[in-house]
N, C-alpha and C positions, 0 to 999 in steps of 0.2 A: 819112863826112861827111854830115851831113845840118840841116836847117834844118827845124824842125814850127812853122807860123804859122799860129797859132787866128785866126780870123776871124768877125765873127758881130755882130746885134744884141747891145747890155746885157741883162743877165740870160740867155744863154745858154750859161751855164759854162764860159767861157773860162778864168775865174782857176781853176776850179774844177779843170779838166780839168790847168791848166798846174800846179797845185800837184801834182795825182798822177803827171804824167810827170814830173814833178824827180824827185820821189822814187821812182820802177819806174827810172827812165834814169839819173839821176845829172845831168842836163841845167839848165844854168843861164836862167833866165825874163829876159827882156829885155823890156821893155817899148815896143814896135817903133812905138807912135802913141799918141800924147795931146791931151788938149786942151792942157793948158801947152805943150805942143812946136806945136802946130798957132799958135800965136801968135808963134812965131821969125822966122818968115821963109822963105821958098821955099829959098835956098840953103843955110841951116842946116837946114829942114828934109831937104832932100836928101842933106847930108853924112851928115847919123844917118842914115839908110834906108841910106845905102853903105856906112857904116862896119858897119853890122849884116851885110850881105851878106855881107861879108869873113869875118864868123863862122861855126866851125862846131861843129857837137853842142851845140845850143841850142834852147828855145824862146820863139817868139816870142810877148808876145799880144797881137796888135794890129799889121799892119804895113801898107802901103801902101795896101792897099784899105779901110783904115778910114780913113784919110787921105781917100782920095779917095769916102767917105760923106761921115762927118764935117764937112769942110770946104766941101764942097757943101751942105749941111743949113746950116750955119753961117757966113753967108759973110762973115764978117770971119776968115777963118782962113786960113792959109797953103797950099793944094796943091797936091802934085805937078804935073810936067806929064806930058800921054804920053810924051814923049819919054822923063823920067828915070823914067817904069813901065819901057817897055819896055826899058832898060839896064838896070834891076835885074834884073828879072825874066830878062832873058838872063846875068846875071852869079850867078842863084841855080839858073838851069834844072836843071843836072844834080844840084841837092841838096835843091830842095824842098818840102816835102810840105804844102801847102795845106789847112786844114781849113776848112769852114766851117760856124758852127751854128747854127740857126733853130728856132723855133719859131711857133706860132700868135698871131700879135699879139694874142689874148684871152690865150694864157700869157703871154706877156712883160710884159701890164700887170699882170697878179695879181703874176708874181713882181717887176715893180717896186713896187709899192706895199707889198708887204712888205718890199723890201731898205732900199727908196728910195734917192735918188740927187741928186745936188748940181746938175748939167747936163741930165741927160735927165727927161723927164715923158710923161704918158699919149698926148699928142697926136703926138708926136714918135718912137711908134713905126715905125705904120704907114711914113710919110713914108723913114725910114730905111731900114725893111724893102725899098722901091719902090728905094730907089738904091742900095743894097746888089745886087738882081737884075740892076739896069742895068752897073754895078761887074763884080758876072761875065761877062756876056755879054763885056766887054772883054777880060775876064782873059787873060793870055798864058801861062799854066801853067793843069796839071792840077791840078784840084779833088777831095778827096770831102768827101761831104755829109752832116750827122747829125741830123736833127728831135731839138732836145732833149726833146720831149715822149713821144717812143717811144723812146728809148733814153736810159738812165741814163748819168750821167760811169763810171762802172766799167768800163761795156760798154765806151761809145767811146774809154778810154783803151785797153781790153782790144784793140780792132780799129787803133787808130793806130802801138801795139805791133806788133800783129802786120802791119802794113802795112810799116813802116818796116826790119823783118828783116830 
């Protein structure tokens, strides 16, 4: 049983990562925080984060602690409270495997400005990257960590693989 939840500024191969561990795992992609979802409402948003929990041999991309970037960047958005982190996070302790992947805000804007994107923009990195740091220091599970700029998605799906063993 386990749960793999990429976490991570835009542009740092989340989707990328989650589409090569479906296919090495067999593992179906859940999409664990949105901005459409961050517009529900605190209690629906709460129900998907629990009902996710509940799941297993899955990946996530994107779950509570984008929520609580996101919504703090954004603040007409719906988030979490501590209270219902740390109930998840004790109802996921024993299965799961935290990723999280960053890069140098000069890569994230190159690679925004090539992907580009509907919600996020150049100014809005940094600002995220800041509460994304704040966001771990909370965090109530074990983290590891990937510069997408020193290691390629192949590597890190290659070490998430061999993490999860």
């Amino acid at each position: 049983m386990t749960l793999i939840i990429l976490e991570g500024a835009d542009c740092c191969y989340k989707s990328t990562i989650a589409t090569k561990l479906n296919k090495e795992l067999g593992y179906p992609i859940i999409k664990g925080s949105s901005f459409e979802l961050a517009t529900s409402g605190n209690e629906k948003l709460f129900e998907h984060f629990n009902k996710i929990a509940d799941e297993d041999n899955i990946i996530i991309d994107r779950y509570i602690y984008s929520n609580l970037v996101y919504a703090e960047k954004f603040n007409d958005y719906s988030i979490i409270t501590e209270e219902q982190q740390r109930a998840i996070e004790e109802k996921i302790r024993h299965k799961a495997n935290v990723v999280y992947l960053h890069a140098d805000p000069k890569i994230i804007k190159q690679r925004l400005i090539e992907r580009g994107d509907e919600y996020i923009v150049d100014e809005d990195i940094e600002p995220v990257l800041d509460l994304y740091n704040k966001v771990i220091d909370n965090m109530g599970l074990h983290m590891n960590s990937w510069d997408t700029n020193e290691w390629n998605s192949d590597e890190i799906v290659e070490d998430i693989i061999h993490l999860i063993g």
